[in-house]
N, C-alpha and C positions, 0 to 999 in steps of 0.2 A: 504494500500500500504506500501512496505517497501523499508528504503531507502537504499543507499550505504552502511554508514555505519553502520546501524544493519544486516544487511546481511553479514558484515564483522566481527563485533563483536559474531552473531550469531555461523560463522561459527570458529572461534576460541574458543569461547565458548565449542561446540560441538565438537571439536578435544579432548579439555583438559579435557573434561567431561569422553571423550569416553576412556582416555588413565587413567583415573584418574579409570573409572570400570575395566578394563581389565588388566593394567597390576601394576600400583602401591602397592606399599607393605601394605599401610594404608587401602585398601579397600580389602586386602585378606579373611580377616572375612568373606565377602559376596560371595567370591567363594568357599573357604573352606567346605562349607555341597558339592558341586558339583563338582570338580576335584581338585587333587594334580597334584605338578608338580615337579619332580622328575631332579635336575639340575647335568648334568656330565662333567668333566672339561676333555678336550683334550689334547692329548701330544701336538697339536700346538699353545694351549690355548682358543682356542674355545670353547664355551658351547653349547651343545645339551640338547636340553631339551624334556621327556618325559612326556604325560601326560596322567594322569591315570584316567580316570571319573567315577565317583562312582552312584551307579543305574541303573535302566533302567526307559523305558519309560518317564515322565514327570522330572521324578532331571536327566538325562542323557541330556537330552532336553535344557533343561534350563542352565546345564554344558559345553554342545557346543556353546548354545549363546552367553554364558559368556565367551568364551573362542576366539571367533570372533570378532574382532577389525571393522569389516564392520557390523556385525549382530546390535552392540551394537552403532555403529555409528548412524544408521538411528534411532533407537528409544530415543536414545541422544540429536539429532537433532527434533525432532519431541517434543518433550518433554519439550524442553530448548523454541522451537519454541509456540508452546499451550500457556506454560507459560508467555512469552513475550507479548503474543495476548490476553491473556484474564487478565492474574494476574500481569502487567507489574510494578506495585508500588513492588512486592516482588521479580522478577525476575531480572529487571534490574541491580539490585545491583548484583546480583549472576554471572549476564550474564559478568557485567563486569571484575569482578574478575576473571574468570574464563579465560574468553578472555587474559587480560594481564599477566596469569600463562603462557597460549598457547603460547603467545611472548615470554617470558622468558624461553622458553623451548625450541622456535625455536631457540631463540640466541646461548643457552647454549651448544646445539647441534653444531651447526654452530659454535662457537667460537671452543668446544672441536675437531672439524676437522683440523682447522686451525692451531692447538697447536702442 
């Protein structure tokens, strides 16, 4: 059974995991064999972004998943979850961390609106 708060930790865990594959700069290396992404600045300052997936078949594949904020969510979750459940002396620490990146990033956001 799981309680409140791993389900809550879990689930922050698994935002910051998800956001930490998909869009951060530090884990580009791991999308880089599978799409570029091509950033154009707008006269009203807006960024458009183009993305260009390289291969077919299996690395195109794999470039879309990577490239889906929901695709890589669920196996983020699933994974962060397995670990907790079976490897908990290794994961919990990760879990936590990872969780209070998650807060710091909802603040951060939240605070930069407020500004």
């Amino acid at each position: 059974m799981i309680t409140w708060l791993s389900f809550v930790l879990l689930s922050l865990a698994s935002f910051r995991f998800t956001r930490l594959i998909v869009f951060d700069k530090i884990t580009a290396f791991m999308r880089a064999p599978f799409f570029e992404v091509e950033e154009n600045w707008l006269p009203d300052g807006t960024v458009e972004e183009t993305v260009m997936f390289k291969g077919n078949g299996l690395k195109r594949w794999i470039g879309e998943l990577l490239r889906c904020h929901w695709c890589v969510g669920i196996w983020s979750a699933i994974f962060l979850f397995c670990g907790f459940h079976f490897f908990s002396t290794i994961f919990i620490p990760i879990i936590i961390i990872l969780a209070v990146a998650g807060v710091a990033s909802i603040i951060e956001v939240l605070i930069s609106y407020l500004i």
